[in-house]
C-alpha positions in Angstrom: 101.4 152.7 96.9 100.0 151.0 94.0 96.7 152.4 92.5 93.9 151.0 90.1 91.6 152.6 87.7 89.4 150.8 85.0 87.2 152.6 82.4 85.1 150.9 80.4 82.8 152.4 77.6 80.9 152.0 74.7 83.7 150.8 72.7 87.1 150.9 74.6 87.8 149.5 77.7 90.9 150.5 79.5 93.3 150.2 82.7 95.9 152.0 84.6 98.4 151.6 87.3 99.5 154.8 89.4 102.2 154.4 91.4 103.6 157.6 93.6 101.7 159.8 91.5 102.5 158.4 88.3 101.0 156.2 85.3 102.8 153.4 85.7 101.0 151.6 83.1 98.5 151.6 80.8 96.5 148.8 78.7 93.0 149.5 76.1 91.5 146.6 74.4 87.6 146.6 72.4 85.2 145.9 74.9 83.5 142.7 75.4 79.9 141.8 75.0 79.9 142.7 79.0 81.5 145.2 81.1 82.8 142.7 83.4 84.3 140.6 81.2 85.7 143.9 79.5 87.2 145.1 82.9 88.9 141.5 84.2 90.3 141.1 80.7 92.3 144.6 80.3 93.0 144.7 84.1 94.0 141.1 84.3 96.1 141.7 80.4 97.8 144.8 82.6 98.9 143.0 85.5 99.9 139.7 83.1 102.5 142.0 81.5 104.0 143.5 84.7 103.8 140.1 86.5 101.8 141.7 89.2 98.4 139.9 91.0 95.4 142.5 91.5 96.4 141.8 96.0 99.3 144.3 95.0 96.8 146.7 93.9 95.7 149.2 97.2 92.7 150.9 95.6 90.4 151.0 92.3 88.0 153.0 90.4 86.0 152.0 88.1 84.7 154.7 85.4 82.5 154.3 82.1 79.2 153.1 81.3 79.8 149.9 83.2 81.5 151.9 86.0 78.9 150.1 88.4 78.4 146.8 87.5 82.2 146.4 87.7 82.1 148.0 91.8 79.5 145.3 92.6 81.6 142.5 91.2 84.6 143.7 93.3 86.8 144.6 90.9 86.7 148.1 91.9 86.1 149.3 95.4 84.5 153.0 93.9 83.3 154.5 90.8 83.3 158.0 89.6 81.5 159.4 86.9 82.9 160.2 83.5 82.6 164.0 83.7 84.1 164.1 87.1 87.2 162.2 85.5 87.5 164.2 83.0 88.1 167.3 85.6 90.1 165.1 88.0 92.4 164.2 85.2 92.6 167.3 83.7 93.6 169.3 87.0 96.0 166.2 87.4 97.8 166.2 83.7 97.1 169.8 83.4 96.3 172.3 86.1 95.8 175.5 83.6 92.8 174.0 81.8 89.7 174.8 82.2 87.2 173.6 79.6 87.5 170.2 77.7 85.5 168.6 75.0 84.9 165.3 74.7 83.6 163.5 71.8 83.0 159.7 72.5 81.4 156.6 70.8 78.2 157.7 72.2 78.3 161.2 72.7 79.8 164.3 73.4 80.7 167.0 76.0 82.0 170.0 76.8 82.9 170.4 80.7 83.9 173.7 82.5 86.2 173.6 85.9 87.7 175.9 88.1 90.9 176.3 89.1 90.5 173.5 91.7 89.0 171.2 89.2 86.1 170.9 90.3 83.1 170.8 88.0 81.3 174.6 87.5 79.2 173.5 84.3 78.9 170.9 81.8 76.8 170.7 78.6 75.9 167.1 76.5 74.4 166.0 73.7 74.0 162.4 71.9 75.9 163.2 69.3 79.1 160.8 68.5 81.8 161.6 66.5 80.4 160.2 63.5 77.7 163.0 64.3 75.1 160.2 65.1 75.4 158.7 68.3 72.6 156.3 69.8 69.5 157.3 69.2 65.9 155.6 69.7 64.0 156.1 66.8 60.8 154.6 67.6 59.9 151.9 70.5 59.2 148.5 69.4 58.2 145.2 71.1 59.9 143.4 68.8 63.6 143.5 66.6 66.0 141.6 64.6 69.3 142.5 64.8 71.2 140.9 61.5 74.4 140.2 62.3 77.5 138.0 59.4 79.2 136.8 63.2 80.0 137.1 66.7 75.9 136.4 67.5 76.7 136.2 70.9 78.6 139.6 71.2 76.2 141.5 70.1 73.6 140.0 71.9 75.2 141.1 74.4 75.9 144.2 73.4 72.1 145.0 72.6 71.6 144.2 75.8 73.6 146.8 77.4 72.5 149.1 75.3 68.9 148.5 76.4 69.6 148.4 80.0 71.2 152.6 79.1 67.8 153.2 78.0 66.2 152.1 80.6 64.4 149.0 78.9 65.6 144.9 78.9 65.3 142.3 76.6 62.9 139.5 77.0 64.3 136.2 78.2 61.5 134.2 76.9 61.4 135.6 73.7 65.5 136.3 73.0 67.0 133.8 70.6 70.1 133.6 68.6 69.6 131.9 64.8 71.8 131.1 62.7 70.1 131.7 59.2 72.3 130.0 57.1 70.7 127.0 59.2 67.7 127.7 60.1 64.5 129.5 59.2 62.3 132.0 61.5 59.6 134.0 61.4 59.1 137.5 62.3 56.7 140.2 61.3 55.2 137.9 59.0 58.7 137.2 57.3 59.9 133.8 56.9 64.0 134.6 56.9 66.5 131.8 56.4 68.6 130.1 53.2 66.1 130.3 50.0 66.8 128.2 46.2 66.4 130.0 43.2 64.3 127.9 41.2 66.3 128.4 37.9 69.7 126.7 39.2 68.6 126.0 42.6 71.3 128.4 44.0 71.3 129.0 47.5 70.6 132.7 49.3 69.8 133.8 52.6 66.8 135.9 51.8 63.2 137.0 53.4 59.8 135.8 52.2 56.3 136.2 52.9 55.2 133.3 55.8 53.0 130.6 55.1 51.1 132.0 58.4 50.9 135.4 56.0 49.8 133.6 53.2 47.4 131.5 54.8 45.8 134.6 56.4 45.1 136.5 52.8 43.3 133.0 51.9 41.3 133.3 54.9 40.4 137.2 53.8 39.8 136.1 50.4 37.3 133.1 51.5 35.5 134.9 53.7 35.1 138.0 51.5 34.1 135.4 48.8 31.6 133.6 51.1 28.2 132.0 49.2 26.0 134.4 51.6 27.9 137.3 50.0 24.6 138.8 47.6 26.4 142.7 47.4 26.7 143.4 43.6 30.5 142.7 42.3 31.4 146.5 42.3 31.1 146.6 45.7 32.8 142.9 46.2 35.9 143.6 43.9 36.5 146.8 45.5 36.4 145.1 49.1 38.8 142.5 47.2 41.0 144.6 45.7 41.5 146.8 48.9 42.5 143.5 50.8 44.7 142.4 48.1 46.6 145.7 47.9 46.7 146.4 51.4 48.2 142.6 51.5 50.7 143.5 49.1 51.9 146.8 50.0 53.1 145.1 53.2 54.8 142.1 51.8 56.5 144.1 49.1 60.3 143.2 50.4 62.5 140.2 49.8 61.4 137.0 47.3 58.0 136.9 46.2 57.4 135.1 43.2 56.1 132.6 44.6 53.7 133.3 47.2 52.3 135.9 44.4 51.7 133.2 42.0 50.2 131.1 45.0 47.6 134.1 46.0 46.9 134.7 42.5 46.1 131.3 41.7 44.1 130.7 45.1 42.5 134.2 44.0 41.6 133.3 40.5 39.5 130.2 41.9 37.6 131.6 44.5 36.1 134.3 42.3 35.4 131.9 39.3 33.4 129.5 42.2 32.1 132.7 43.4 30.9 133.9 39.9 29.9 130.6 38.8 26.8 130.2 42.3 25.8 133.5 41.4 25.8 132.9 37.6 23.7 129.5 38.1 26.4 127.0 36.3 26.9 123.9 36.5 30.4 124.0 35.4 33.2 124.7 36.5 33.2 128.1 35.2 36.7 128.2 33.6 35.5 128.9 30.1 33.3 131.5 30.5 35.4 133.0 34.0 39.0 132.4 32.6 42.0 133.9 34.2 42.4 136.7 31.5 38.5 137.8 32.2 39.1 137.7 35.8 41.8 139.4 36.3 41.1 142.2 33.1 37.5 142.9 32.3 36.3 141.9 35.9 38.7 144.5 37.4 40.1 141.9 40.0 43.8 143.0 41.0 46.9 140.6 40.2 49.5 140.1 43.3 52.3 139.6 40.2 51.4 142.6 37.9 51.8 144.7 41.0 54.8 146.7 41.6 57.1 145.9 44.4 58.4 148.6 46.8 61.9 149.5 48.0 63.3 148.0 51.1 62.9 151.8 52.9 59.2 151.2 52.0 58.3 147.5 53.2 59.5 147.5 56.6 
C-alpha cells in the first residue's frame, strides 16, 4: 500500500511516498507564494519522477503551516500537527529517543515523548535559527513591502503570514507597483523613479508629496492670516514649531526641492504678513528681504535644517 505525506512550511515544502513501511521517495522544493500551489507542485514533481498518478496513492497527510488549507483542497484526506510528527517520526526512525529540538524558519522547539511516542511535554518559542524569527513589532493599518522582484510572491507570502497572525490584508486597498514605472503615495511619501537635476540621472527614491507640501502651505497661510494681531514673538514661535515639526517628519529621501519650495512660499507670506502690519505700500522686499526674514526675524529655514537618518524619519 502506497502512502502520502506533504509538509509544507515557512520556507520548504516537501513530499513523501511510504510504501510497506518504507520511504519510498522523497522530493523538497522553496515554497510558493501559497501552500497549495506549494503542495501540488512537490507532490505532483514526486509522482512526475516515479511515473505514478496521485489514484495510486491510498492515503495522505498533510503537515506544516498550510497543513489545512491543503486537506480542504483534497490533496490530503488528514493533517497532523507539526509536533505530533515530530514524535510519530521519531518513534518511527528511532524508537530510543526521547526529546528532539527543532529549529525552523519560524521557530523553535524542544518536544519530550515517551517510550510510545506519544507527546508528554513540549516547550516553543519564536525564535528561528537566525535567532529572530517572526515577530510583530508594532500593529499598523498601513505597510509597504519594497521588494527588487517576484511582486506577486511575496504578496502572497505577506499574506500568509497575516492570516498566522490572525489578521488579513485589505482587498480594497492591496496593490502591487512597480516603481520603476510608476509613482505612489504613502505616509505622505511620493515613491517612484526621481531625476537629479545636475545630469538628470534617473533613481528610484522617496519625496515629500505634493498633498504634504500643500498642507504646510495651508498651516503657513492660516497661521499668517490678516486677522492674526498676536505680536511676532508669539507668531514666529507658532511658525517655527509648525515648520520644525513639518520637517522632522519629512527628513528621509530627496528634499531639495520641496525645501526650497516651502522656504520660498514661507519667505512671501511673512514679508505680505509684515508688510499689512507695517502699513506699506510696497511690496516689502527691500526692507523684509530674505536675509532679514530668515536671520534677524528668527523665522526658521526648511534648507539650513538638518536632515535625520532613515532609523529616524520613518
Amino acid at each position: 500500500m502506497l502512502l502520502g505525506g506533504i509538509d509544507v512550511g515557512s520556507l520548504k515544502a516537501q513530499a513523501v511516498l511510504v510504501e510497506n513501511g518504507k520511504i519510498a521517495a522523497y522530493k523538497s522544493i522553496g515554497v510558493k507564494p501559497h501552500p497549495i500551489d506549494s503542495a501540488q507542485t512537490v507532490m505532483g514533481a514526486l509522482l512526475e519522477e516515479l511515473g505514478l498518478t496521485s489514484e495510486e496513492i491510498a492515503f495522505t497527510v498533510s503537515a506544516g503551516y498550510g497543513r489545512e488549507q491543503v486537506q480542504e483542497k483534497g490533496l490530503s484526506q488528514a493533517n497532523v500537527s507539526e509536533i505530533s510528527c515530530h514524535g510519530i517520526g521519531a518513534q518511527w526512525l528511532m524508537p530510543e529517543v526521547r526529546t528532539i529540538i527543532d529549529i525552523g524558519g519560524q521557530d523553535a522547539k524542544v518536544i519530550r515523548m515517551d517510550t510510545s511516542g506519544e507527546l508528554k511535554d513540549f516547550v516553543m518559542n519564536d525564535k528561528c535559527a537566525a535567532g529572530t524569527g517572526p515577530v510583530l513589532v508594532a500593529y499598523a493599518d498601513d505597510f509597504v513591502v519594497l521588494c527588487r522582484r517576484k511582486a506577486g510572491e511575496v504578496l502572497e507570502i505577506t499574506r500568509r503570514w497575516m492570516e498566522q497572525m490572525g489578521l488579513e490584508l485589505n482587498p480594497d486597498k492591496t496593490t502591487v507597483r512597480n516603481a520603476a514605472e510608476e509613482h505612489f503615495d504613502f505616509l505622505g511619501y511620493t515613491f517612484g523613479m526621481l531625476y537629479w537635476p545636475v545630469n538628470g540621472a534617473k533613481y528610484l527614491g522617496a519625496t515629500p508629496s505634493r498633498k504634504a507640501e500643500k498642507r504646510i502651505r495651508r498651516h503657513v497661510r492660516s497661521l499668517l492670516r490678516p486677522g492674526n494681531m498676536d505680536a511676532w514673538d508669539e507668531v514666529v514661535l507658532r511658525l517655527n514649531r509648525t515648520l520644525r515639526g513639518w520637517a522632522n517628519y519629512y527628513s528621509y529621501g530627496t528634499q531639495a526641492r520641496v525645501r526650497y519650495n516651502v522656504d520660498a512660499y514661507v519667505y512671501g507670506r511673512v514679508r505680505h504678513f509684515l508688510r499689512r502690519r507695517s502699513k506699506h505700500d510696497t511690496r516689502g522686499t527691500k526692507r523684509f528681504p530674505a536675509e532679514r526674514v530668515f536671520g534677524e526675524l528668527g523665522v526658521l529655514s526648511m534648507r539650513r535644517l538638518p536632515r535625520r537618518s532613515m532609523a529616524d524619519a520613518l
